[in-house]
N, C-alpha and C positions, 0 to 999 in steps of 0.2 A: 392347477386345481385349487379350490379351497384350502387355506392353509388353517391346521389345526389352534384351535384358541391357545395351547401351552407355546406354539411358538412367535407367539407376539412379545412375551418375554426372552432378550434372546443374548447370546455369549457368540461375541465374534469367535472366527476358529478359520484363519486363512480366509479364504475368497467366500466362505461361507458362515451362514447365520446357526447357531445350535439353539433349540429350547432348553432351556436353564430346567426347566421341569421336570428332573430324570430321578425323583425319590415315589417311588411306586408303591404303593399298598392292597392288599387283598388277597386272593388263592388263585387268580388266574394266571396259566402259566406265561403271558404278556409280564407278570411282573412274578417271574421266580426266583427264590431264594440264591445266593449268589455266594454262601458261603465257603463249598466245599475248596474254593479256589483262591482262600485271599493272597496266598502269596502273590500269586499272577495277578490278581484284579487290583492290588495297592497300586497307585498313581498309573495304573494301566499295564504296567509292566512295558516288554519291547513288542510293537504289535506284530514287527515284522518275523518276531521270532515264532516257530511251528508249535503249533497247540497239539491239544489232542484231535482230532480227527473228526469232521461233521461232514451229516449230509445234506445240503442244502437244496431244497426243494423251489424252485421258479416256475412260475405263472403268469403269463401277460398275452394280452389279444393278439389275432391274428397281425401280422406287419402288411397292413394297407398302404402306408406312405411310408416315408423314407424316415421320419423322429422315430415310431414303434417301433421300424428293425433296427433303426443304431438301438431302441433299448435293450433289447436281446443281446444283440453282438456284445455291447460293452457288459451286460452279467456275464455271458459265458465265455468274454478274454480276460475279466477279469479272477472270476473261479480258475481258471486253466493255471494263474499266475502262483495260486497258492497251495501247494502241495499237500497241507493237510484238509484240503478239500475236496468231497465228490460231489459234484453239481450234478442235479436230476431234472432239468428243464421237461416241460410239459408242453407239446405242438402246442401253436398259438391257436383259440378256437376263435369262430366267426362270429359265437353269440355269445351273451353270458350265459345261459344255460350248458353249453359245452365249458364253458372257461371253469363257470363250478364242479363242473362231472370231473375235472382233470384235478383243482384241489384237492376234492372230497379224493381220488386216488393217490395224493402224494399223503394226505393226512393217514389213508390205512395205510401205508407204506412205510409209517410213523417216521420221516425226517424229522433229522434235529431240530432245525428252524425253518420258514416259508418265507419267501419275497416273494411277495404280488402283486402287480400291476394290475388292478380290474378294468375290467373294461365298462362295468358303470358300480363307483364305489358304493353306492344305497344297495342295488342289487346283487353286491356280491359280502356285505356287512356278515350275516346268518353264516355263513361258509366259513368266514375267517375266524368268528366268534366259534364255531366249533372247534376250529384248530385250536385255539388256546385253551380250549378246554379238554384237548385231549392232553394238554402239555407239550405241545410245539407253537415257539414262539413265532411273529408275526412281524416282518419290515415290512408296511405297507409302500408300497410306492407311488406316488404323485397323485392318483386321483383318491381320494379319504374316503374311509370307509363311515358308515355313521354313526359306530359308537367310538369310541376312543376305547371301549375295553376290546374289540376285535384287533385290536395292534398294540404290539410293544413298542415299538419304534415308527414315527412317520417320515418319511422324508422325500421330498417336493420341491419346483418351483416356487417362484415368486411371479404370480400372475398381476396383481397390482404392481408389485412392482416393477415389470417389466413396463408396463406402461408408465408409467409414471417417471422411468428413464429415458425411455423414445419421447416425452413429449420434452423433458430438459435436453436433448443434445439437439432435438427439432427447433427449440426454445434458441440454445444459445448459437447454431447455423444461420436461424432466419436475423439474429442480432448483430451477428459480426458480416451479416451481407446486408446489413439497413433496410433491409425488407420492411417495408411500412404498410401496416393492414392486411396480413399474409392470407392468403387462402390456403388452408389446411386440410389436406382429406385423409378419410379412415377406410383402410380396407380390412375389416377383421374377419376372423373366425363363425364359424356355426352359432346364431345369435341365442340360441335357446341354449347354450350351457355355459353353467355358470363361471368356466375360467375364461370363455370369451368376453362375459359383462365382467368380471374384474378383471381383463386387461382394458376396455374401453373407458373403467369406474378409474382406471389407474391415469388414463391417457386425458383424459380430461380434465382432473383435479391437477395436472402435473401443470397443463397448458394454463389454468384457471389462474394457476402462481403465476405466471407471468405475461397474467392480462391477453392470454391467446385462447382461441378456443377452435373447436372442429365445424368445419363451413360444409364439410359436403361428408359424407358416409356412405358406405354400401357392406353387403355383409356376402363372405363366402364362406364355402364348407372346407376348407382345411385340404383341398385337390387343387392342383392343377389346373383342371378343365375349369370349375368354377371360379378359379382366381382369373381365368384368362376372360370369363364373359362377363362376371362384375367388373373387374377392371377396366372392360371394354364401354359397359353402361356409366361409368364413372367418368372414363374420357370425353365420352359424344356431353355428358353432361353439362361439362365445366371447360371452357375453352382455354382457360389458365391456370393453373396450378403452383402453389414454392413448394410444396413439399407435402411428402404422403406417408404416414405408415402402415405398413405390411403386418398385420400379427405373425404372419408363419411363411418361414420362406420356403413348405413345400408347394403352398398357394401361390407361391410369389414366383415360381418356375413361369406361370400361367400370366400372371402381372406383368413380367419383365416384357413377357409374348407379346401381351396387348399393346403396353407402351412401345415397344420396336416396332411394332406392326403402324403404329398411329404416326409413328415419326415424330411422338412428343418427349422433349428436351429440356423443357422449362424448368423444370422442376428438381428438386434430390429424393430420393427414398431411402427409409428406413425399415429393415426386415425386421422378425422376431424369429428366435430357436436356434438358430446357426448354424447353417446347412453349410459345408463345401463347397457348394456352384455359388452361393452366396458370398462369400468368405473370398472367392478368387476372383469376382468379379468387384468385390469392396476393395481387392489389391490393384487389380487392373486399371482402376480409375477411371475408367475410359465411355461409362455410361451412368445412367442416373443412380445405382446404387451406391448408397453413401457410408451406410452401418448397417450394424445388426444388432437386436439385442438379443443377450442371450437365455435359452431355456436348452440348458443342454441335457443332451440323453447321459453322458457319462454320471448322474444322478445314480444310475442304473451300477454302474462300478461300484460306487459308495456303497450303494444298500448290499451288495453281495459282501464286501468288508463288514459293514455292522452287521450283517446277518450272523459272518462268521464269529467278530466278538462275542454277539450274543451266546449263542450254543457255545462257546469255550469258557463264559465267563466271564469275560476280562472286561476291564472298562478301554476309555481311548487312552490311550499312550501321554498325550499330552495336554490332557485332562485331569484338574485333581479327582474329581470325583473317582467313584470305583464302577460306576457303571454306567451303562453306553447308555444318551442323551433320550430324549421322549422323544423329540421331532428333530429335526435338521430342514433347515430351508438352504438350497441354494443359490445367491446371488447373479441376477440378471445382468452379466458386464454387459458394457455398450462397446462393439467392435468395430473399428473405424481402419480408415488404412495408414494410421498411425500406430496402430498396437495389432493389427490383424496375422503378424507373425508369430504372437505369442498366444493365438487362440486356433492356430489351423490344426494342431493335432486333435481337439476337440468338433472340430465341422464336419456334418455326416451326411450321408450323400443322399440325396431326396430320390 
């Protein structure tokens, strides 16, 4: 999704990016007062240590594909991990009009803090903006909501940046195989939303740096079925191929389909998100998949942690500041079958 303007300013912090912009002003409870606690909040205190006791209130769309339900799993095995937590997750709804009826009920239910995944961040803005005005604070999660004052905290992918990884590791494979005049092709995501055109805004400028560019394209919906029939129109298309990328490897279930079925070999491919079936077949070596990059659901862990700072107070651990960051973007690795053992606890099953 959209990443928030505070996080283009950013403070490395491990394998992830933090917005520096965490000094908040005004009466929304997105940015409340943080005094009662400064013992605990001076340089973060120990995070791992038990606070006082919150209830954390989750929201996120029904799990249609296999990224939505790892984001569920990983909030509520990560709430389970921390004993001064009661996690209150809300059934995944199939519209946004259900996904709000289910906030609007954690908000009378007054939780300490909300982590929400909307399912279309413009249409779920109004809902969240209430929440902090009843005074429970707001981790939005991955798709942004439209004000910056309906969330305390954002935190998301790197959709440019995923692209704009897949085209350097596409870059430097077609280099080290002297591939001269490569033909390139895009199988992305749902073309009408906007984290699809910034992973293609990403995949483009990345190949542009190295004098390559995208020769064929076709666009799917983020399923299976669709990955398998674009990818199928992609094939009959182009009778040659070096190299393809996949925005999302639960599309790419459906990709792999078509190319098996076609008996085409020529080529490498690179996934996006980092699905499991992806991940073992990047170890197997044994077919055209090569990498993946990453947009992983464990995002979803993260925010259930900063959820719980938030409601205790504290800031991060190993942060000066004393209070937990405005946005957090996390880093799109590229997983290849040189490092894909140190990313399969993270690949979730499509």
């Amino acid at each position: 999704m959209s990443v928030p303007e505070t996080s283009r300013r950013r403070l490395l912090f491990g394998s992830t990016a933090i917005g520096a912009s965490a000094v908040l002003s005004g009466c929304l409870a997105n940015n409340p007062p943080q005094q009662e606690n400064q013992a605990a909040v001076a340089a973060g205190g120990d995070n791992a240590a038990p606070g006082k006791h919150v209830t954390i209130g989750f929201s996120a769309p029904a799990a249609d594909h296999g990224w939505m339900a790892a984001m569920t799993t990983y909030a509520r095995a990560q709430a389970e991990k921390l004993p001064d937590v009661t996690f209150r997750p809300t059934e995944g709804g199939s519209d946004v009009s259900q996904q709000i009826a289910q906030v609007e009920t954690l908000i009378n239910a007054k939780v300490d803090v909300l982590v929400v995944l909307p399912a279309d961040g413009k249409a779920m803005t109004d809902v969240a903006l209430r929440a902090t005005r009843a005074g429970i604070p707001v981790v939005n999660v991955d798709r942004v909501f439209d004000s910056p004052d309906a969330y305390r905290v954002w935190i998301g992918g790197d959709n440019y940046g995923m692209g704009v990884n897949a085209a350097d590791y596409i870059a430097a494979e077609l280099r080290r195989a002297n591939v001269a005049n490569p033909i390139i092709a895009e199988i992305a995501g749902t073309d009408s939303l906007p984290l699809t055109q910034e992973r293609s805004a990403g995949f483009r400028d990345g190949l542009a740096r190295h004098g390559l560019k995208v020769t064929r394209r076709v666009a799917a919906e983020f399923t299976a079925e669709t990955g398998e029939r674009q990818a199928t129109n992609l094939l009959q298309a182009a009778s040659h191929l070096d190299a393809v990328w996949n925005h999302d490897d639960d599309q790419g279930i459906g990709v792999v389909s078509a190319v098996e079925a076609a008996g085409r070999e020529e080529f490498f491919m690179v996934g996006g998100a980092g699905s499991r079936q992806m991940m073992d077949r990047i170890k197997a070596g044994n077919g055209v998949m090569r990498a993946t990059v990453l947009y992983s659901p464990s995002m979803c862990s993260s925010a259930i942690s900063l959820a719980r700072l938030l409601a205790q107070a504290r800031g991060v651990s190993d942060l000066a500041e004393h209070e937990v960051p405005r946005s957090v973007t996390t880093y799109s690795a590229v997983v290849t079958r040189d490092n894909v053992d140190q990313y399969l606890d993270v690949g979730f099953a499509s």
